[in-house]
C-alpha positions as CSV (number, residue, x, y, z in Angstrom):
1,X,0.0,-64.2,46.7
2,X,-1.8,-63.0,43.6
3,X,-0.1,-59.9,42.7
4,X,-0.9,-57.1,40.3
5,X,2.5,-55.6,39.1
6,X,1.6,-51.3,38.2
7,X,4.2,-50.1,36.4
8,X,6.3,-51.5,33.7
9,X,9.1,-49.5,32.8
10,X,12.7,-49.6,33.9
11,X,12.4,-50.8,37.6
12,X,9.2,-53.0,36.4
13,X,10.7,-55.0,34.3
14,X,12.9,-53.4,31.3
15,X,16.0,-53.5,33.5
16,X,16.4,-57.4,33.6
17,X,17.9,-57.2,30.0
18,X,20.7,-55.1,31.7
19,X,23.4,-57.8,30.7
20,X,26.0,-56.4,33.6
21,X,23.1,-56.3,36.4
22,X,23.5,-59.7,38.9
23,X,19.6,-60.5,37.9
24,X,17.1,-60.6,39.2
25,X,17.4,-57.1,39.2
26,X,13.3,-55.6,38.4
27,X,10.1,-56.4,40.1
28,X,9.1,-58.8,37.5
29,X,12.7,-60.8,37.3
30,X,12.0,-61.3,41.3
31,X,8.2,-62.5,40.6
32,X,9.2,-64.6,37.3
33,X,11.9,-66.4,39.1
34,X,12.0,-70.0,40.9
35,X,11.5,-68.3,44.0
36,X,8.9,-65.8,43.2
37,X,6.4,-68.4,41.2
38,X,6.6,-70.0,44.4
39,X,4.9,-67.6,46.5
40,X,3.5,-64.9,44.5
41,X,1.2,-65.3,41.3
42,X,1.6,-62.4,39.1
43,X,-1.5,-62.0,36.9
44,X,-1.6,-58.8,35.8
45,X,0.9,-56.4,34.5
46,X,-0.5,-52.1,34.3
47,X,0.9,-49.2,32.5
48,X,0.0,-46.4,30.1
49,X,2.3,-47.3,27.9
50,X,1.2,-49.6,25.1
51,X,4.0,-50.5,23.7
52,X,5.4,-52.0,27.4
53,X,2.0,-53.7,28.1
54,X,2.6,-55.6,24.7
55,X,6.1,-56.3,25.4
56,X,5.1,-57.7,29.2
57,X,2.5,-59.5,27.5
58,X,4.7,-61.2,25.3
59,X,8.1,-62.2,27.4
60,X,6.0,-62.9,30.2
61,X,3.0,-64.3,28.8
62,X,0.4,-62.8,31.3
63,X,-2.2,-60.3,30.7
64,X,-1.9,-56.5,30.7
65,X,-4.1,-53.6,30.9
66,X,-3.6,-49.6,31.2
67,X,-3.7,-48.2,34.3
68,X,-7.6,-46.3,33.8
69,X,-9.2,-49.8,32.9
70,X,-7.3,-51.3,36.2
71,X,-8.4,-48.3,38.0
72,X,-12.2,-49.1,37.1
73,X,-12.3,-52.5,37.9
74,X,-15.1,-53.5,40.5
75,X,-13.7,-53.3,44.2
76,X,-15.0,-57.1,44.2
77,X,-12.3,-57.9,41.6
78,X,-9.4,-55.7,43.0
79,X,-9.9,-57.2,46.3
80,X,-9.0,-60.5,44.8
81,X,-5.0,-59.1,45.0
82,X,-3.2,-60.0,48.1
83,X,-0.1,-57.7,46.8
84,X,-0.1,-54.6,44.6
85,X,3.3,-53.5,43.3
86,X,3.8,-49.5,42.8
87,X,7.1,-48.8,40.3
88,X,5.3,-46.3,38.7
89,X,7.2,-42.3,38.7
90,X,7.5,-40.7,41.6
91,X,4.6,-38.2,41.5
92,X,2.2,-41.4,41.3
93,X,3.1,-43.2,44.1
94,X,1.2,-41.3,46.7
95,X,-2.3,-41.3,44.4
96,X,-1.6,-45.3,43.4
97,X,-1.2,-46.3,47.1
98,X,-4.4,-44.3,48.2
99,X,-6.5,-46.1,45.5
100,X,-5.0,-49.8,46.6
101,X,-5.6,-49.1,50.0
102,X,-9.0,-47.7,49.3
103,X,-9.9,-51.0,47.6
104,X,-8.7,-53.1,50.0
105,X,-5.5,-54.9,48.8
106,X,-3.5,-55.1,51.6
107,X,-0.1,-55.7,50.7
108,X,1.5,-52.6,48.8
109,X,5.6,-52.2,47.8
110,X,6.1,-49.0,47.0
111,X,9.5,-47.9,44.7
112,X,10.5,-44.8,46.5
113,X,9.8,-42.1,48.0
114,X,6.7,-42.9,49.2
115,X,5.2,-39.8,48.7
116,X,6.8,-36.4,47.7
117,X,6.6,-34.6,51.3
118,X,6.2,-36.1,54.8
119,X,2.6,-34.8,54.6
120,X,1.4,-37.0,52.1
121,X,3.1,-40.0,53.7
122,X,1.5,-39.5,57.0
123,X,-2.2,-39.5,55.6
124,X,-1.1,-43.0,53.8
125,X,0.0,-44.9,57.0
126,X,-3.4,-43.2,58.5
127,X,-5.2,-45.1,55.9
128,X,-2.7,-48.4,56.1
129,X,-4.0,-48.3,59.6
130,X,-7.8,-47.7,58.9
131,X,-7.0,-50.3,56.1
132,X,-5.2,-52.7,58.4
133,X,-2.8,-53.2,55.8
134,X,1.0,-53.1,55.2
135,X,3.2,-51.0,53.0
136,X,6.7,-52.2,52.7
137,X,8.8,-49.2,50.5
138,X,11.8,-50.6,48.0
139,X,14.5,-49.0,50.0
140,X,16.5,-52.3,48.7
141,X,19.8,-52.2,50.7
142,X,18.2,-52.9,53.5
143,X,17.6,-56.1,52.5
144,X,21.0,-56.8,51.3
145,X,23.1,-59.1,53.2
146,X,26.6,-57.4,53.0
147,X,24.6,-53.9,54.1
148,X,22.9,-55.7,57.0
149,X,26.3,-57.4,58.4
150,X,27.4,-54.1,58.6
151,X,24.4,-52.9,60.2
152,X,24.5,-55.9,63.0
153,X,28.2,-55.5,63.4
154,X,28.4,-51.6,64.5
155,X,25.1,-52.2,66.4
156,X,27.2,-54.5,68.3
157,X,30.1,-52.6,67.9
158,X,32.8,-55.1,66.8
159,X,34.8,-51.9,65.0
160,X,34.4,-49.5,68.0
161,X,31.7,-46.4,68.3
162,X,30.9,-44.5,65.1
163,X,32.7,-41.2,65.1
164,X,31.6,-39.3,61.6
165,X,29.9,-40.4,58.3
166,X,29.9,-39.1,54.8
167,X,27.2,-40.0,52.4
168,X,27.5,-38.6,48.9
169,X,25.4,-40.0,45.8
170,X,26.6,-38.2,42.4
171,X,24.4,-39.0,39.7
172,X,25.6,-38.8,36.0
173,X,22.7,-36.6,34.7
174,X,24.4,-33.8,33.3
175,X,21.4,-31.7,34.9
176,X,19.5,-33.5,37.0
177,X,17.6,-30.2,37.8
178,X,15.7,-30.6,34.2
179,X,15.8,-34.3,34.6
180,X,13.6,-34.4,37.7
181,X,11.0,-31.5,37.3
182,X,8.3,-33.5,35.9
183,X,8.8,-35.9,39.1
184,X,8.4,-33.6,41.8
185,X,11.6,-32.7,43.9
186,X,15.1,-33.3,42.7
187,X,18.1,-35.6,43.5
188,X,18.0,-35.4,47.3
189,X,14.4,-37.1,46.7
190,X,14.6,-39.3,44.6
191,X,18.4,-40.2,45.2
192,X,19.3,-38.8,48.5
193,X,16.8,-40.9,49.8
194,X,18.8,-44.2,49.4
195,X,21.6,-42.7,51.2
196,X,19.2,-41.1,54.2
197,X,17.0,-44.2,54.7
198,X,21.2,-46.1,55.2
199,X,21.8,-43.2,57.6
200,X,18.1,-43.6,59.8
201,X,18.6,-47.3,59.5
202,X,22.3,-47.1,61.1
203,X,21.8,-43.8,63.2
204,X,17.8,-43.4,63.6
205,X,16.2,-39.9,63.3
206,X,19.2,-37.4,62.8
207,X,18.5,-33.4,63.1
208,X,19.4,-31.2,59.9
209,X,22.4,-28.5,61.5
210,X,22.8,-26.6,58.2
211,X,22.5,-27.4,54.7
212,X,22.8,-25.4,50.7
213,X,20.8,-26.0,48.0
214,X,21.8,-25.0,44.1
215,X,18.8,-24.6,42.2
216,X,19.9,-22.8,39.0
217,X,17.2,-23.3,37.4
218,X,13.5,-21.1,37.2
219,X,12.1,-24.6,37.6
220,X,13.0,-24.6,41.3
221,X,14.3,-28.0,41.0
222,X,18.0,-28.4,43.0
223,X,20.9,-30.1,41.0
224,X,22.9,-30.1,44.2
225,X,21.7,-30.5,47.9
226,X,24.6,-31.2,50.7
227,X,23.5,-31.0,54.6
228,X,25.3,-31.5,57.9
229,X,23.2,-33.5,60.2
230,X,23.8,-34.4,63.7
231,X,22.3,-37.8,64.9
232,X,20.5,-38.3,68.2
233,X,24.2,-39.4,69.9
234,X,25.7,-36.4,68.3
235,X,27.5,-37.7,65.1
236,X,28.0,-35.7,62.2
237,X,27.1,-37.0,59.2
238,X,27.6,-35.0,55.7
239,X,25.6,-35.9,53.1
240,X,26.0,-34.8,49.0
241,X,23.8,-35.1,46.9
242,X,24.6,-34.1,43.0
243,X,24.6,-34.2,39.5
244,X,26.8,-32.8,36.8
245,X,29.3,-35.9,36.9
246,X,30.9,-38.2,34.1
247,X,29.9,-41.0,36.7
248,X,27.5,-42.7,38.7
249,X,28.6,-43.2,42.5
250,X,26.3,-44.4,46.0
251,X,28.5,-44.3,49.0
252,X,28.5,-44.2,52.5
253,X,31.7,-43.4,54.3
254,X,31.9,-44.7,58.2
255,X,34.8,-43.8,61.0
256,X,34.6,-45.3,64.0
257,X,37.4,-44.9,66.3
258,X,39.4,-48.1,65.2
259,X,38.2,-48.9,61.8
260,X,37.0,-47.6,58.8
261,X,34.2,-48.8,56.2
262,X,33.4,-48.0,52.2
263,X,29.7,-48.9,51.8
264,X,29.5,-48.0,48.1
265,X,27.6,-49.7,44.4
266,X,31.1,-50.5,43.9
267,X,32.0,-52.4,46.5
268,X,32.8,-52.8,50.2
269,X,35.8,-51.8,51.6
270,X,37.5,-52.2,55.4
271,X,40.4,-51.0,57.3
272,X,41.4,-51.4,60.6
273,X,43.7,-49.6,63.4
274,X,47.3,-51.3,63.0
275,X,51.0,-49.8,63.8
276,X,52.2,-47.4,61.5
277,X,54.9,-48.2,59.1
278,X,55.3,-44.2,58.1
279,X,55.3,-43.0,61.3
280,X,56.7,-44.3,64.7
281,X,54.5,-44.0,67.5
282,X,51.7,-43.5,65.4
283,X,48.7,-45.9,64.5
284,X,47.7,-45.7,60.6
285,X,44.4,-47.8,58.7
286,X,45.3,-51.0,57.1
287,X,42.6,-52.8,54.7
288,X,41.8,-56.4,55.3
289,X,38.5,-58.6,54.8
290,X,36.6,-59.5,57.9
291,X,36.3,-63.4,57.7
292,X,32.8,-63.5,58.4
293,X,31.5,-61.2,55.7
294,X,28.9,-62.3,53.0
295,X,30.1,-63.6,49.5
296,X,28.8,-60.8,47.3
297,X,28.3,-63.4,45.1
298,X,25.5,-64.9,47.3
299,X,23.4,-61.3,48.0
300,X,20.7,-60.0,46.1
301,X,18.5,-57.7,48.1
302,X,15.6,-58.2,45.8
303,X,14.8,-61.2,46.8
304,X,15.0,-60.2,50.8
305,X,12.3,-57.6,50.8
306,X,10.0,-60.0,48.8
307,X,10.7,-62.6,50.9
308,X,9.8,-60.7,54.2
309,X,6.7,-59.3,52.2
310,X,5.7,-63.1,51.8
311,X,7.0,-64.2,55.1
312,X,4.9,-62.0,56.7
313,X,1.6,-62.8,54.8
314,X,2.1,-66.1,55.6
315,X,2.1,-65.1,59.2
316,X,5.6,-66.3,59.3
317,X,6.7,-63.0,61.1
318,X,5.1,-59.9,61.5
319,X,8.8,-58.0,61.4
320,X,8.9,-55.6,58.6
321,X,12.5,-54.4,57.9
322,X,11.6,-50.5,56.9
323,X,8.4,-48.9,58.0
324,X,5.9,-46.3,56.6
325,X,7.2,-44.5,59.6
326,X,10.6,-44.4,58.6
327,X,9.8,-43.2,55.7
328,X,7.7,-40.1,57.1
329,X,10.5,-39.5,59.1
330,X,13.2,-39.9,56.6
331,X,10.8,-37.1,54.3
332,X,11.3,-34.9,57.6
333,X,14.9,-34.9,57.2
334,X,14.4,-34.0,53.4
335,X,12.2,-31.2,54.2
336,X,14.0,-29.9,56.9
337,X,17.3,-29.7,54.3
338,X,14.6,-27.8,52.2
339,X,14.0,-25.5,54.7
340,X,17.8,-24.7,56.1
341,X,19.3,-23.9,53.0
342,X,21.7,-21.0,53.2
């Protein structure tokens, strides 16, 4: 797939020098790698940013241009890419996607959100379908093995029905109120959305119960959003979203009524129902490792959303892991925790 890679910051391609980060770990690592050069042909790397075009140019040894002199190449020549990568900011994505779609490249991964309200997602997958083409959004865990064993195994429930769920995802920006305002939105969008795309993946389309908002600041930017929602088979689910920590955490928290699960950046871990040994008569949670679960060592989630991108391409599958949809209706949620804050 010739691919034209907008967007060469951090995400792009600065993080793959990140010496702790199981690689590869950017958009370029993925696309420089034995198994991207395979199926994708990166050509073109686009920013604003001078000094990053020169440095792609260099490591990489492909061409790069800033983004106004992509933007005025003839529709004749854009047409030419079969895949446009977005890992641009936030308050681009929406713009970026419009113009790809308008010029007719029809494969588009998006870093996320999508758009900054449900409103502006919706008139993209209008066009994707004028368009005919597909949008896959970087929603990564997803794609990760040890996220989708868990997925298949309460689908199938093999630990019993879900009974509650906690997401929280603490970010350590002092004030992530300042740090977002020139993004659009605060932490619940541009963080909380990891943790809310898990939830719809595992639960579907839950409704917002209540939900408070801190926004200190004159900006109007939050720095703490926490909601109860309720999902369609009426489990709670709290999510926390924050800054103002020493520490970085992602973690989802499942019950079910015999086992327990730590989905979390720092690892996964399980219990199970067993008898007590504090308390006679009583059944207490005991950690063990389910034997079939996926070396860590083995799982990169990276590579699985490019994978299905070129899989379905190819016409290898026309499955697509995380929808445009979802992500309108994962905005919803957002919103509505916008708009029941007490």
């Amino acid at each position: 797939m010739k691919t034209v890679l907008i967007g060469l910051g951090r995400i792009g391609q600065l993080l793959e020098k990140d010496p702790f980060r199981k690689k590869p770990c950017t958009h370029a690592g993925v696309l420089l790698s034995k198994f991207g050069r395979m199926r994708f042909d990166l050509t073109l790397g686009v920013d604003i940013s001078q000094d990053r075009m020169q440095n792609f140019s260099i490591e990489t040894g492909f061409p790069s241009m800033d983004l106004g002199s992509f933007q005025n190449l003839s529709k004749k020549e854009l047409q030419t890419y079969n895949l446009a990568i977005i890992a641009t900011p936030s308050n681009t994505h929406e713009d970026l996607a419009r113009f790809c779609l308008e010029n007719r490249i029809r494969h588009i991964l998006i870093e996320k959100p999508v758009a900054l309200s449900k409103r502006g997602a919706a008139q993209l997958e209008n066009l994707r379908k004028k368009q005919k083409a597909k949008i896959w959004i970087n929603h990564e865990r997803r794609y990760h093995p040890s996220y989708q064993w868990v997925k298949q195994a309460l689908s199938r429930k093999q630990f019993g029905s879900i009974r509650s769920i906690r997401a929280s995802v603490f970010t350590s920006a002092r004030n992530p109120g300042i740090a977002f305002q020139k993004q659009g939105g605060g932490p619940l969008l541009h963080d909380g959305t990891h943790a809310l795309d898990l939830i719809h993946w595992i639960c579907g389309s839950c409704s917002v119960m209540t939900a408070k908002i801190d926004r200190p600041h004159k900006n109007g930017i939050e720095t703490r959003a926490y909601a109860l929602l309720e999902s369609k088979e009426r489990i709670p689910i709290l999510l926390d979203v924050s800054g103002g920590r020493e520490y970085f955490q992602f973690e989802l928290d499942i019950h079910t009524d015999s086992h327990r699960m730590i989905l979390s950046n720092d690892g996964f871990v399980f219990y199970e129902s067993q008898t007590s040994k504090l308390y006679s008569g009583f059944q207490s949670l005991h950690p063990f490792l389910p034997s079939e679960f996926p070396n860590p060592e083995t799982s990169n989630a990276f590579l699985g959303i490019y994978k299905e991108i070129y899989d379905v391409y190819a016409k290898k599958t026309k499955h697509q892991e995380g929808t445009l949809f979802d992500n309108i209706q994962i905005l919803e949620m957002i919103e509505s925790i916008y708009r029941r804050k007490k």
